[in-house]
KEVEXTI-360653 format. One record per residue (C-alpha): x, y, z; residue in three letters. Coordinates in steps of 0.2 Angstrom, whole numbers, padded with zeros to 4 digits, always signed. Example, Ala and Ser with C-alpha at 12.3 -4.5 7.8 and 13.67 -1.06 7.14 Angstrom:
2
+0062-0022+0039ala;+0068-0005+0036ser;
END
This chain:
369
+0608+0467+0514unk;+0622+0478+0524unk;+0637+0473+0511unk;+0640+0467+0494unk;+0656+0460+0492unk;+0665+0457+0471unk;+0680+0450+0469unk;+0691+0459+0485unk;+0680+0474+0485unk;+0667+0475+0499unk;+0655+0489+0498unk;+0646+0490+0516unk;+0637+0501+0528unk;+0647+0511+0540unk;+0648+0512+0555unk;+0653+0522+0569unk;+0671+0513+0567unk;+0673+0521+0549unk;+0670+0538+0555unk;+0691+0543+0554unk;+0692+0535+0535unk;+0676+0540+0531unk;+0683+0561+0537unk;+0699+0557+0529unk;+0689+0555+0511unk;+0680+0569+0513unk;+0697+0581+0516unk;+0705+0572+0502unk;+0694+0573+0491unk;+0690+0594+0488unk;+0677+0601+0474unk;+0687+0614+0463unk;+0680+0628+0453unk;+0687+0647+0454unk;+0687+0642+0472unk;+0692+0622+0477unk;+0681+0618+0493unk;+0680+0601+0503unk;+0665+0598+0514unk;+0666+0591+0529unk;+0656+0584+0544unk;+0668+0585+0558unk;+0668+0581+0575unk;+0656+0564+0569unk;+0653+0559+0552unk;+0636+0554+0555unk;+0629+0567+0566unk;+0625+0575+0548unk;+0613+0562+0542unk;+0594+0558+0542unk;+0595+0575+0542unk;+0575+0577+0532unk;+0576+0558+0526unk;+0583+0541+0531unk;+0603+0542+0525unk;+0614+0527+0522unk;+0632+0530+0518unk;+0642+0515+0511unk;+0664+0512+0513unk;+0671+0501+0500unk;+0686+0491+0508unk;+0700+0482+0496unk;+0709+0468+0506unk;+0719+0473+0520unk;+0707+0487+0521unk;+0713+0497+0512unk;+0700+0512+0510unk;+0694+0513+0490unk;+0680+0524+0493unk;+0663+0530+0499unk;+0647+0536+0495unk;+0629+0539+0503unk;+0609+0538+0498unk;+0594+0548+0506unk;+0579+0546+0504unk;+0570+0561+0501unk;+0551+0565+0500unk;+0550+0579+0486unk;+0537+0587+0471unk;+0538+0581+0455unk;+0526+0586+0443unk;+0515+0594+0455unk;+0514+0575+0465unk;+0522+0569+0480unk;+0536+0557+0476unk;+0550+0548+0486unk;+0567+0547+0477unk;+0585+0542+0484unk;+0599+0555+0482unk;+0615+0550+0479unk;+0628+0560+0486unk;+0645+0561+0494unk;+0655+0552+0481unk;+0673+0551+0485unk;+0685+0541+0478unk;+0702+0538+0488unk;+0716+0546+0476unk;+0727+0529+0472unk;+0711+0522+0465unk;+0703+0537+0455unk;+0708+0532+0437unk;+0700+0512+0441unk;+0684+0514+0430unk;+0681+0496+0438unk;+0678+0499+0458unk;+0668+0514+0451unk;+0655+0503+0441unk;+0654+0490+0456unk;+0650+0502+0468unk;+0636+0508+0457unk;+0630+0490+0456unk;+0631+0490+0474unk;+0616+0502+0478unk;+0603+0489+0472unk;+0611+0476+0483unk;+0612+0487+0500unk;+0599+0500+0496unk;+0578+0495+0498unk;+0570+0496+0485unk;+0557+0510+0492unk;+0557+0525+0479unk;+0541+0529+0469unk;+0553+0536+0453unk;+0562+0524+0444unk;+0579+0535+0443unk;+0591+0544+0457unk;+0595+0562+0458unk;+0611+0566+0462unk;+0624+0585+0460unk;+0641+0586+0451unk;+0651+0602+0453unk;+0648+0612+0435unk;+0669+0617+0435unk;+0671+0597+0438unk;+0671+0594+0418unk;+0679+0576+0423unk;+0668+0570+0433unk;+0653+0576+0423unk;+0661+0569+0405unk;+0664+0551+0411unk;+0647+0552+0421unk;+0635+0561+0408unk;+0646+0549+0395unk;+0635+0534+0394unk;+0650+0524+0396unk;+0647+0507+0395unk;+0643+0495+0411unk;+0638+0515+0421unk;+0623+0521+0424unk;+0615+0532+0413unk;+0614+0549+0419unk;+0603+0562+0413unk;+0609+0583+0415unk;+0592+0591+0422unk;+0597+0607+0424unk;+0610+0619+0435unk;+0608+0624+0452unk;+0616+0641+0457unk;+0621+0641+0474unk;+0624+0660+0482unk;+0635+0667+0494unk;+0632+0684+0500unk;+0636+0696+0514unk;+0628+0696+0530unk;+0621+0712+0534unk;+0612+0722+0547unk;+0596+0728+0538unk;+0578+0736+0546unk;+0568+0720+0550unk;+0551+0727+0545unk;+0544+0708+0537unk;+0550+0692+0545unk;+0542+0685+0561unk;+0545+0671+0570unk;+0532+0658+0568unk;+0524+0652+0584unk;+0514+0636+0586unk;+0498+0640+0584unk;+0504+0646+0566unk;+0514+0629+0560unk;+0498+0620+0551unk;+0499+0636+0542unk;+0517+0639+0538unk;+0514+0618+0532unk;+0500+0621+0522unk;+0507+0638+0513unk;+0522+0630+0509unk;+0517+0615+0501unk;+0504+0623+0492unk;+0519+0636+0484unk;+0534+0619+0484unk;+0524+0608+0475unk;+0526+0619+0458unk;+0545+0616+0456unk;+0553+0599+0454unk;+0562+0591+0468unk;+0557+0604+0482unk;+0556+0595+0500unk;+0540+0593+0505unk;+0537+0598+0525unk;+0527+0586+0537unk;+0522+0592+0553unk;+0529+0575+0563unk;+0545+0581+0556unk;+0545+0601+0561unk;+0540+0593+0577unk;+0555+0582+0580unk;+0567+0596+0579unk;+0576+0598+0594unk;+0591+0610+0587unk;+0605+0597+0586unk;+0607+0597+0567unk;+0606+0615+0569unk;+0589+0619+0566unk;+0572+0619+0574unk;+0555+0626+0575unk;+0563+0641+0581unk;+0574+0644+0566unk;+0558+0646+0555unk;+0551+0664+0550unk;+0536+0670+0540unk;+0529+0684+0532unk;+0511+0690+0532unk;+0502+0702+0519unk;+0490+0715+0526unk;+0475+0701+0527unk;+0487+0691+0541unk;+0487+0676+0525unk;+0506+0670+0525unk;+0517+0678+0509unk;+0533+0672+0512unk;+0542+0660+0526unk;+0559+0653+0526unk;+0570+0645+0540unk;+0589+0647+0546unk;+0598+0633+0545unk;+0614+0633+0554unk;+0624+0617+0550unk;+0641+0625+0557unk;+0643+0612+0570unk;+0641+0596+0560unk;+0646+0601+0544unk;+0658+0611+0536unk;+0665+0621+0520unk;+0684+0623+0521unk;+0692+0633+0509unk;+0705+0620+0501unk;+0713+0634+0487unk;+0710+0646+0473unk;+0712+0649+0454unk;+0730+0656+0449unk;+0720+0673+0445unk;+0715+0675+0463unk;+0732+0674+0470unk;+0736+0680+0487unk;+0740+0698+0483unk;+0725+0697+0472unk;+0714+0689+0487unk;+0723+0704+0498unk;+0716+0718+0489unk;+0699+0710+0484unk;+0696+0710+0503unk;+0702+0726+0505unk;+0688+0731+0494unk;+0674+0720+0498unk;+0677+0724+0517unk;+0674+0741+0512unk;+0659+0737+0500unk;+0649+0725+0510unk;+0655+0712+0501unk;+0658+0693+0505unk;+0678+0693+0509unk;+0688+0676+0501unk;+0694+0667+0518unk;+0711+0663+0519unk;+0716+0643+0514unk;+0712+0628+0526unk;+0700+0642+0536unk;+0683+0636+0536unk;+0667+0648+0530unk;+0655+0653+0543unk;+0638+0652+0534unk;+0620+0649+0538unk;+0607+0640+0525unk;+0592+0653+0521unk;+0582+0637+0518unk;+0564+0631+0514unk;+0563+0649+0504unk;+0547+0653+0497unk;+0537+0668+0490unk;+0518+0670+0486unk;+0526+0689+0478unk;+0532+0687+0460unk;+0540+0704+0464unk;+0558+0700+0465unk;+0564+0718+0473unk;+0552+0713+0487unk;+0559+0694+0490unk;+0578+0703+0488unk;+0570+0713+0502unk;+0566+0698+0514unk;+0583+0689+0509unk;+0591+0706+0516unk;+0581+0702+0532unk;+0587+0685+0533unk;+0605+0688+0532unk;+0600+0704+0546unk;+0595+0688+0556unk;+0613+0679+0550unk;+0621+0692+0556unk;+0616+0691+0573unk;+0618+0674+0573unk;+0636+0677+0571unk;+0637+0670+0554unk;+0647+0681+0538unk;+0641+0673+0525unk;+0621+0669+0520unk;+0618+0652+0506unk;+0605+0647+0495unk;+0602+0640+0479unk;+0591+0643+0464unk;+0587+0634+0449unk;+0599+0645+0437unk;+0585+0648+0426unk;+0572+0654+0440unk;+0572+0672+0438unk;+0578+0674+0457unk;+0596+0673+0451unk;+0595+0686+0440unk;+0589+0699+0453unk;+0602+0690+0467unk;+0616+0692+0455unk;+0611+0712+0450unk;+0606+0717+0471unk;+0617+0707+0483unk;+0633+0704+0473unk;+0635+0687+0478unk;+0648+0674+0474unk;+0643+0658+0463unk;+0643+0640+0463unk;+0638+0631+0449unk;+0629+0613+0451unk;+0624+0602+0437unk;+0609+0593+0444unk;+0608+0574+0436unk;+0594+0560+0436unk;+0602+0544+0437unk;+0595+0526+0429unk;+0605+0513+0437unk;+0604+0502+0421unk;+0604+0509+0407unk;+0590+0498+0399unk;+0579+0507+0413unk;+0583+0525+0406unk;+0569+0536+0399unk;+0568+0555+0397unk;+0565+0565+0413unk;+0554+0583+0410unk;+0557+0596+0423unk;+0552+0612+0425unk;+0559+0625+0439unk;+0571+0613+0451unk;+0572+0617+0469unk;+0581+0605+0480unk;+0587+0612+0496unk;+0603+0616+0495unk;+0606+0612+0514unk;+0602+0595+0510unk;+0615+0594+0497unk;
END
């Protein structure tokens, strides 16, 4: 079913026509913390899905067309408990600001996944991300209020943002053809030990052609002294389909305060706080994984890979851990990086369907996000 209609809502798929509403949402709609951020997929809307996974992205229209909301499902092939599972992702929720305090278009636009979206997922619950600082968001949605979903807190993702810097590249090679079955096979082999890590098929790594910003070309490995891969990871460069504008800061990073910050960061190596409405030029260090349980070593290769970001014309270098993965601490201690907090829920549509989910370490990729 493309739409499900209640009363004078209709929840429907978008189309190409919805791309300035759907823009418009997105820029309305910005993610505070000590920094307030909106993300955006400009020039096209949809040029930034079926990125790893099948996307849908669904427009609620009031009557006259009035614009009450969006959001959007992918479906993601991921580890979960060591197996390969398939799980929708729920994302992009935006709610157009004369209709943000209407619990009602909220609950029908939760009923209207089960209408549009196939029932094709081996879990019996949705993941979905809620900005840690958003303590609105998270109490009416981790609230069990009655007639939502019931949405279970899994753990919190810390999403970095470091400097990109020149460094000695001594590790990191490209990877060349003959080597992909490799690359596949080591890195399946390390994903499948955290939850919700993507898992990599050679059909897809093969249907890269660059336009979402990355292809075979962005992908890099590491070899110990046997010529067995250690490490791998890819650069993924989203700048031209999707963005991260700067939309404000808290009261304590005022504009003399942001003035002499930079002053020093600049002269640190630090990452310098853009100025309002300018967008950050990042890269994803994407699909990371180490067979090294030396963390001053992988700090070593994430040096590389903002060396690489550096030259790829990018300031600033992303990615995400599990906030309990012993990464963060040694990130946080070497690199200096700024922080974005991410609760990372399970969601059960019905509340009768809810059971307890047990994680261990969470990777999803933050590029996917």
């Amino acid at each position: 079913m493309n739409s499900y209609t209640v009363d004078d809502i209709t929840y429907t798929i978008a189309k190409e026509s919805d791309n300035e509403a759907l823009q418009q949402l997105l820029n309305e709609n910005e993610m505070s913390s000590w920094v307030a951020i909106s993300l955006e997929k400009k020039p096209d809307y949809f040029a930034s899905q079926n990125l790893m996974g099948e996307s849908i992205t669904v427009i609620a229209y009031a009557h006259e067309q009035k614009v009450i909301g969006m959001y959007s499902g992918t479906y993601y092939e991921v580890f979960v408990s060591h197996k390969v599972e398939t799980i929708l992702y729920l994302g992009s929720l935006r709610v157009n600001t004369h209709y943000r305090h209407k619990i009602k278009f909220l609950k029908e636009g939760f009923r209207s996944i089960k209408n549009i979206f196939l029932p094709s997922t081996t879990l019996p619950y949705m993941l979905t991300s809620i900005a840690s600082e958003n303590h609105k968001a998270i109490k009416l949605l981790e609230g069990n209020v009655k007639g939502m979903p019931q949405y279970q807190f899994l753990s919190q993702l810390s999403t970095f943002a470091f400097k990109a810097k020149s460094s000695p590249l001594t590790m990191a090679q490209l990877i060349t053809q003959e080597e992909i079955p490799l690359m596949v096979d080591f890195y399946n082999r390390h994903a499948r030990q955290y939850d919700f890590a993507p898992t990599l098929r050679m059909e897809w790594l093969q249907s890269l052609n660059g336009n979402t910003g990355l292809s075979i070309k962005d992908f890099y490995i590491v070899k110990d002294s046997s010529g067995a891969i250690k490490a791998m990871f890819a650069l993924w460069d989203q700048r031209k389909i999707k963005q991260t504008l700067i939309r404000g800061y808290s009261p304590r990073l005022s504009r003399p305060v942001r003035f002499l910050y930079n002053v020093y960061a600049t002269l640190s190596g630090n990452v310098v706080l853009p100025n309002i409405a300018e967008a950050i030029e990042q890269i994803y260090i994407s699909f990371f994984i180490s067979a090294s349980n030396d963390n001053d070593w992988n700090i070593r290769l994430l040096r590389e890979a903002s060396s690489l970001i550096q030259q790829r014309g990018a300031d600033v270098c992303i990615i995400a851990f599990d906030s309990k993965d012993p990464m963060c601490e040694a990130i946080q201690r070497r690199l200096k990086p700024k922080q974005y907090l991410t609760h990372i829920d399970g969601v059960f549509l019905g509340q009768d369907m809810a059971q307890k989910i047990t994680v261990g370490i969470l990777k999803p990729e933050a590029a996917l996000l």
